[in-house]
C-alpha positions in Angstrom: 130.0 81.4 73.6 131.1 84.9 75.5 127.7 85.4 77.0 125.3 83.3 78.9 121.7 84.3 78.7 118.7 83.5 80.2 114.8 83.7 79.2 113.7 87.3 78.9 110.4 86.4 80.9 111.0 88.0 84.3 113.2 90.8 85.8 114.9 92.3 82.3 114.5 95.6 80.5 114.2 96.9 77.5 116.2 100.4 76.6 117.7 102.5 73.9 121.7 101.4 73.5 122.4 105.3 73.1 124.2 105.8 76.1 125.8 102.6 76.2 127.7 103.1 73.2 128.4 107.2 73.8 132.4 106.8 74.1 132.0 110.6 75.9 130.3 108.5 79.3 132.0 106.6 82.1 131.1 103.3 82.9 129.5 104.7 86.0 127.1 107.2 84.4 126.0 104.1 82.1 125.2 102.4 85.1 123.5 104.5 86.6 121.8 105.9 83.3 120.5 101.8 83.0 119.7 101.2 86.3 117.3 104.3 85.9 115.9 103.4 82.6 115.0 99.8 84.5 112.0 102.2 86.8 108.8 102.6 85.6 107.9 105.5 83.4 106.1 107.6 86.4 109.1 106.6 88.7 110.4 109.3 91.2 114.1 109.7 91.5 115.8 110.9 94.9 119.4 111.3 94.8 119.7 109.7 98.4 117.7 106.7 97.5 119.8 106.3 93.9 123.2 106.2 95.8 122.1 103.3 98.1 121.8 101.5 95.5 125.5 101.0 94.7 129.0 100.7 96.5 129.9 104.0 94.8 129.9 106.7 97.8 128.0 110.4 97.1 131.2 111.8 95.3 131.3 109.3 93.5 127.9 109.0 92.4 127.2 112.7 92.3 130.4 112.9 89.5 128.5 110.0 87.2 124.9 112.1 87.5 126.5 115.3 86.8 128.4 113.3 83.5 124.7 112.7 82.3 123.3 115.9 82.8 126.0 117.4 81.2 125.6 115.6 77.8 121.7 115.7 78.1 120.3 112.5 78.9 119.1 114.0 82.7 117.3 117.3 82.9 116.5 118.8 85.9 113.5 121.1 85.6 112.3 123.3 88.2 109.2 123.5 90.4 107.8 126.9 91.4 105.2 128.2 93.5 102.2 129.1 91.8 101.9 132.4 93.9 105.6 133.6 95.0 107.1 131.8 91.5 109.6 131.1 93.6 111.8 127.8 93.5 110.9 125.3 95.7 111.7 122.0 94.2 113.5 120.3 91.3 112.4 117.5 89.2 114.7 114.7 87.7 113.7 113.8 84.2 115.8 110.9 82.4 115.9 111.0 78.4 116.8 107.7 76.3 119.1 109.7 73.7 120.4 113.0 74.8 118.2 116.3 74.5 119.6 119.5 72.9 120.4 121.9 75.1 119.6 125.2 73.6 119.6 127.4 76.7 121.8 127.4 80.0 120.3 125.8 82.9 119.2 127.1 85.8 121.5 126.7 88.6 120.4 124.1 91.5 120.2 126.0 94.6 117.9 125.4 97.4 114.8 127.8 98.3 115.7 131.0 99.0 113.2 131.3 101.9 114.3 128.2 103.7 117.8 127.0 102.3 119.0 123.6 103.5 122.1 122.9 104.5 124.1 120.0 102.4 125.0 117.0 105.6 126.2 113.8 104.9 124.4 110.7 105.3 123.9 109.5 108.8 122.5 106.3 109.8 119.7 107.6 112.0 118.6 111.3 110.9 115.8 112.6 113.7 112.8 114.2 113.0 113.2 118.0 113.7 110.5 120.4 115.3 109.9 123.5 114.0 107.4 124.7 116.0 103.9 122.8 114.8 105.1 121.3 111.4 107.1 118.1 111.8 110.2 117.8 109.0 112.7 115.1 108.6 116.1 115.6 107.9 116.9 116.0 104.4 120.4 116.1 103.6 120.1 117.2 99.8 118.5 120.6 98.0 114.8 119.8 97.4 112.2 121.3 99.1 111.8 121.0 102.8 108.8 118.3 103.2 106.3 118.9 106.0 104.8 116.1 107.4 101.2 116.3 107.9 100.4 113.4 110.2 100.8 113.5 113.7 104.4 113.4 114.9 103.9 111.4 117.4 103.0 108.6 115.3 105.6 109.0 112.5 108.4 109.1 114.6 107.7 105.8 116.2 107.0 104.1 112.5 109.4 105.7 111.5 111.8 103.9 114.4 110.1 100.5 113.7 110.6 100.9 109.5 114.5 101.2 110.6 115.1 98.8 113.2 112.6 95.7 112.1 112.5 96.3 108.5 116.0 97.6 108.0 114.8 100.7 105.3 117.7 103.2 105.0 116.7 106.3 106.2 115.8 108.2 102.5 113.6 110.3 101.0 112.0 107.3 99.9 111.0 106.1 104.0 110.0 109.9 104.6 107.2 109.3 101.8 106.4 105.6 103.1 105.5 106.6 106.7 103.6 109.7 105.3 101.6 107.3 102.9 101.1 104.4 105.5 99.9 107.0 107.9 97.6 109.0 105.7 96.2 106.3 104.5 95.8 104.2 108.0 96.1 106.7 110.6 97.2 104.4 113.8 100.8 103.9 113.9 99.9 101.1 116.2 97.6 99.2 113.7 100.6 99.6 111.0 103.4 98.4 112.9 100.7 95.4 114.1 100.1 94.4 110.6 103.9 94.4 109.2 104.7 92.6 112.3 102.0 89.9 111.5 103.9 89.9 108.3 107.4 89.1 109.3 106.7 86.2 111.8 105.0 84.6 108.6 107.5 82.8 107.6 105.7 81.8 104.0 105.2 85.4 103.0 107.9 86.7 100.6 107.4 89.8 99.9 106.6 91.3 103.8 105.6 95.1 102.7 102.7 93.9 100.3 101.1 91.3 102.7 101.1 93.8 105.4 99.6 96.2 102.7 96.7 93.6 102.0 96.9 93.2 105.6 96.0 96.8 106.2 93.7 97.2 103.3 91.3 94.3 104.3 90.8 96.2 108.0 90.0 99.1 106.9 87.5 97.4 104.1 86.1 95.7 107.5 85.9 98.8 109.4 89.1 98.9 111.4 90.6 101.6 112.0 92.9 101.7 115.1 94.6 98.9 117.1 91.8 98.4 119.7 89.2 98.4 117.0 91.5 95.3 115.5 91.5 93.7 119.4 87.8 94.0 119.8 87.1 92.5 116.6 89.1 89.4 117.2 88.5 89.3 120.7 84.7 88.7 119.4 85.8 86.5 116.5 87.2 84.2 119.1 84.0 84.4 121.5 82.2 83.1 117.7 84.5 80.2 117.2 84.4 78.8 120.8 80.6 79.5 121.2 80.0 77.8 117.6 82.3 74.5 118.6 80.9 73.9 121.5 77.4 74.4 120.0 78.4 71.9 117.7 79.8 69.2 120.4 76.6 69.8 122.4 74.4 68.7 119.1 76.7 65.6 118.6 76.4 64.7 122.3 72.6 64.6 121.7 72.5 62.8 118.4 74.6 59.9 120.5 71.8 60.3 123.2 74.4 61.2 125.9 72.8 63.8 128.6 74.1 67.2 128.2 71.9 68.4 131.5 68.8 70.0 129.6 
């Protein structure tokens, strides 16, 4: 037997062998054409967050994605503004078998109004002010992302995410620390939770737990990190007033004196 298999009952995929079998593809643009049919339908692509996902550098990569758009199984549609029409991001959408392409495609430039610069990859981009709106460095041609929560706060979950979680700085991290703050507010309360979550050395999967983690405060009310130390701080005051409640009632049912 040339193949060894295993049961299809966890982490497999089911796709079209279209682009598998089309002679006119590199072995890199099928692997990267499968590894993006393995996402979830409503999946978002980046291209910085795709390349960290091989060995192949951005060249490389970029070469493979441009063999797939150019034989129609990646389209890349445009995103305008409602009121100025113009071009302000692009979106990636990944066909099974190859669409026709009847007309020819618009040409992939960044916003006119604010063009960014192409950089390459660095290990530890910095948030950049721009007078009251927060960005962080983007070293590809979609639309320069504002961050709405305070600065402040994202830059030092943003630190934490990098040193004590190890994320690659991405597209993908920019979106995290705008969701995580968003939706919980206190960069302090965050970082408290995923921190409960890595000394735990039974939990697996570190990012969900401190999710839950998260989740459950703010279903109890807490909403900032000495919110979270007040509450416990009483929980504790409850346990040792309720024990010693207790050994008081068992030192009277044994008829010892407790002094009332």
């Amino acid at each position: 037997m040339g193949i060894i298999r295993v049961a299809k009952n966890s982490n497999y995929v089911v796709m079209n062998r279209t682009a598998l079998n089309d002679n006119r593809l590199s072995w890199k643009a099928k692997g990267i054409m499968a590894y993006m049919l393995s996402m979830p339908d409503d999946w978002v692509f980046y291209m910085d967050e795709l390349i960290t996902h091989s060995t192949d550098g951005k060249d490389s990569f970029k070469s493979g994605f441009k063999e797939l758009k150019d034989n129609g199984y990646v389209e890349r549609k445009s995103i305008k503004d409602e009121n100025t029409k113009r071009i302000v991001s692009w979106e990636t959408i990944v066909h099974e078998v190859p669409f026709p392409q009847t007309e020819k495609p618009l040409v992939e430039i960044p916003p006119v109004e604010n063009p960014l610069m192409e950089k390459p990859l660095v290990e530890n981009p910095q948030l950049l002010s721009t007078d009251n709106n927060q960005v962080l460095n983007k070293p590809n041609t979609d639309n320069n992302q504002v961050l709405t929560t305070d600065t402040k706060h994202a830059q030092k979950l943003y630190e934490f995410f990098v040193s004590r979680l190890q994320k690659f700085p991405s597209d993908k991290l920019r979106e995290d620390i705008e969701y995580y703050l968003s939706t919980y507010h206190d960069a302090d309360l965050i970082i408290e939770a995923f921190e409960r979550a890595l000394i735990n050395s039974r939990v697996t999967n570190k990012e969900k737990y401190a999710t839950g983690t998260l989740r459950n405060w703010k279903h109890e009310g807490v909403t900032s990190i000495q919110l979270l130390a007040k509450k416990e701080a009483q929980q504790l005051a409850g346990n040792q007033h309720g024990t010693t409640k207790g050994q008081r009632t068992t030192q009277s049912e044994l008829g010892v004196d407790v002094g009332f």
